[in-house]
N, C-alpha and C positions, 0 to 999 in steps of 0.2 A: 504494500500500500504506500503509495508516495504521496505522500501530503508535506506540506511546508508551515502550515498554520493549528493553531486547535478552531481558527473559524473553519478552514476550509477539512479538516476532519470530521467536524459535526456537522457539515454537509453532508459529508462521504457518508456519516450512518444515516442522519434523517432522508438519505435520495433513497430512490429505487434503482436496482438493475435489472438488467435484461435476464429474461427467463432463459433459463436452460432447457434445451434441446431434452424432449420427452423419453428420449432413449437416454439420457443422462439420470433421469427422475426413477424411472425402471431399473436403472442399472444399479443405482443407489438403493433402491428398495432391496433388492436383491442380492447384496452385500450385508446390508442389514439382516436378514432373516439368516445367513449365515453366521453372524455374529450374534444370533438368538437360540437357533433353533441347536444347531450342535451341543451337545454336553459340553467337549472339551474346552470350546470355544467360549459357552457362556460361563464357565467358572473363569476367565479370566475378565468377560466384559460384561457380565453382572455386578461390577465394583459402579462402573459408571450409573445405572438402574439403583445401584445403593445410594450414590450422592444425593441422587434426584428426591430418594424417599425419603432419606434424613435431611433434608433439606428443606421437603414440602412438611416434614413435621416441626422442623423451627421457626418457618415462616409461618404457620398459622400460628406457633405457640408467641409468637409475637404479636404478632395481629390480633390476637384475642385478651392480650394485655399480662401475661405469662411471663415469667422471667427466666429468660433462656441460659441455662448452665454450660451448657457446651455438648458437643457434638464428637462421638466416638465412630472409626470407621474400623471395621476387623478384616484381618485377611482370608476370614472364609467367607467372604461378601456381607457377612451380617454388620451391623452398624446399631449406634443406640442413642438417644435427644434425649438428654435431660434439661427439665423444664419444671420450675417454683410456680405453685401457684394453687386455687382449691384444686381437692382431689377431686372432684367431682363440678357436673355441672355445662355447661353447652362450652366453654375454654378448654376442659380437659375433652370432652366428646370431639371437636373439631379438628384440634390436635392430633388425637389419636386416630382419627379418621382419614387423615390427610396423608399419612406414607405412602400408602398403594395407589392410591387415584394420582399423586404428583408426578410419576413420571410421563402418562397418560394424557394429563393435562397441559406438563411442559410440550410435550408432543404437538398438541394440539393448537397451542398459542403458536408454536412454531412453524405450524403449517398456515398457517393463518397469514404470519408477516412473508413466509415466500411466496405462499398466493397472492399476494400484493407488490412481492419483487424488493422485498427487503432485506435482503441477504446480508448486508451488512449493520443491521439494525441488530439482526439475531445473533450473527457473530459475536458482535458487544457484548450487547447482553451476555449470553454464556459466558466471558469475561468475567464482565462484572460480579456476576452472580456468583461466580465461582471464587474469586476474588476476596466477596464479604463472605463467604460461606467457610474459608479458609481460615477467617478471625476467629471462628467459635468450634476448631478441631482442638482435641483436648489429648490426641496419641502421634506415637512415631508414625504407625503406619497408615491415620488418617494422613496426617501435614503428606505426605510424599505421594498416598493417589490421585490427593485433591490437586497435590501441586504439580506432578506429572500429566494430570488430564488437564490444568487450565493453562502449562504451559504448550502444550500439543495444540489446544484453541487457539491461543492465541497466537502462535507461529503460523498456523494456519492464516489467521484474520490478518495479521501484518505480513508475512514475505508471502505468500501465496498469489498465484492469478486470480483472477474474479473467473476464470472457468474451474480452477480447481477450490476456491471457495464456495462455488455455488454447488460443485459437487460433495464437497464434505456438508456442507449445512442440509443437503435434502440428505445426506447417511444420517446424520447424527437426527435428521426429524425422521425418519424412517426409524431410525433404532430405538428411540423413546416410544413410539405409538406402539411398535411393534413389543419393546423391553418391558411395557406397562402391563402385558396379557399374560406374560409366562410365568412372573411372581405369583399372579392370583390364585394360578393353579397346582403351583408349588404351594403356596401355602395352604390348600385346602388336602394336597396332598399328606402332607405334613400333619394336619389336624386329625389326618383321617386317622395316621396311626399314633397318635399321643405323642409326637413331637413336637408340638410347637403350642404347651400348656397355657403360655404368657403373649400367645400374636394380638398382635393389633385388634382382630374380631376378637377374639377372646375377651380383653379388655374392655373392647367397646358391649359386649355383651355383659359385663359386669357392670357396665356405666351406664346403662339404657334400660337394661331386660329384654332387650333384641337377640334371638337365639344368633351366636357367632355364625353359621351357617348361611343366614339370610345377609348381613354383614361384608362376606366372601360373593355373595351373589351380586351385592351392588356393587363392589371392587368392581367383579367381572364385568358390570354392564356398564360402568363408567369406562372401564378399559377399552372396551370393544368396542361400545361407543363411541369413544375417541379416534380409534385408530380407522373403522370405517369413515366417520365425518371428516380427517387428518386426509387419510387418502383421495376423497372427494375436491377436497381443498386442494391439494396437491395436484392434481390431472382431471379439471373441472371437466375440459373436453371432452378426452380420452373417457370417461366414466360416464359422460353423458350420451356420446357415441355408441355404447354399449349398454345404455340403457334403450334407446331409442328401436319400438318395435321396426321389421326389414317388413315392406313390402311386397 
């Protein structure tokens, strides 16, 4: 990115650019479900599907006026937000609500600003976000994935072409719509056989009277939800082409 000014850089994120070529968008999609569906592969890029969740649990536990303790990342892709505040009540509810659905929903904002051709808007963003999220890691081996994946963004967002940016921003929104589906059903897997005593539904089933299971359902249908309206967003055409009955 060759700028000379902070005027003319806050141009460069509030413009639009040009869309990328549909076989670009597919290609990227398709990189992505690689980077989901494989075992071997997602034990190493379920770290990035963990930022997002420990991340969507600090931002609402702020937002709801919570006093956020910090932020643990672990090397078996688990992670942990601790957060001051009542134990009970729509703050602790929202909070605890918010892991699964945020990488789904980062997904979906994502797809949103490239459907509008603001690839460098989103760049940033992940940036930034990555950035403040890196203030409230509380372990060694959080500070080095958060800081390995935001220095990876951001070498992208800065020395990169705007063709090889606009192709990592449609992976990295591809890999979140897609990275938001496969935890819901790990974790229900997990429930199924009493591993995962303490999940998110579980809790939120202690917090509501919501049996956990229905809890895991609306994960799933935020997720999927996501990723199908993400993908529409994405290849408005192409989707509409294909919806359109033949003659």
């Amino acid at each position: 990115m060759a700028v000379t000014s902070l005027t003319e850089l806050w141009h460069e994120i509030v413009g639009t650019q040009a869309d990328p070529p549909h076989s670009v968008l597919l290609a990227s999609g398709a990189v992505a479900l690689v980077a989901v569906v494989p075992q071997p592969v997602w034990r190493l890029t379920r770290n990035a599907v963990t930022i997002a969740h420990e991340g969507g649990h600090a931002l609402i536990a702020l937002c709801t006026g919570r006093r956020l303790s910090g932020i643990r990342l672990h090397a078996d892709t688990s992670g942990v937000t601790v957060s001051y505040g009542k134990p009970r009540g729509p703050g602790m509810v929202f909070t605890a609500m918010a892991g699964y659905v945020a990488p789904a929903l980062l997904g979906l904002g994502g797809a949103a600003l490239l459907g509008t051709g603001h690839i460098t808007a989103l760049l940033w963003s992940c940036v930034v976000l990555l950035a403040l999220m890196l203030l409230m890691i509380r372990n060694w081996y959080g500070v080095l994935a958060l800081a390995a994946t935001g220095a990876l963004v951001l070498g992208v967002t800065w020395y990169a072409t705007a063709q090889v940016q606009a192709a990592f921003a449609d992976f990295a929104v591809w890999f979140l719509l897609f990275g938001g589906v496969r935890p819901v059903f790990e974790l229900q897997w997990q429930r199924g056989r009493g591993r995962a005593p303490q999940s998110d539904a579980d809790q939120l089933a202690k917090l509501t009277g919501v049996p956990g299971l229905l809890w895991v359902f609306f994960f799933g249908v935020v997720a999927l939800g996501c990723a199908l309206l993400g993908a529409h967003w994405l290849l408005p055409t192409w989707t509409t082409h294909l919806s359109l009955p033949h003659s």
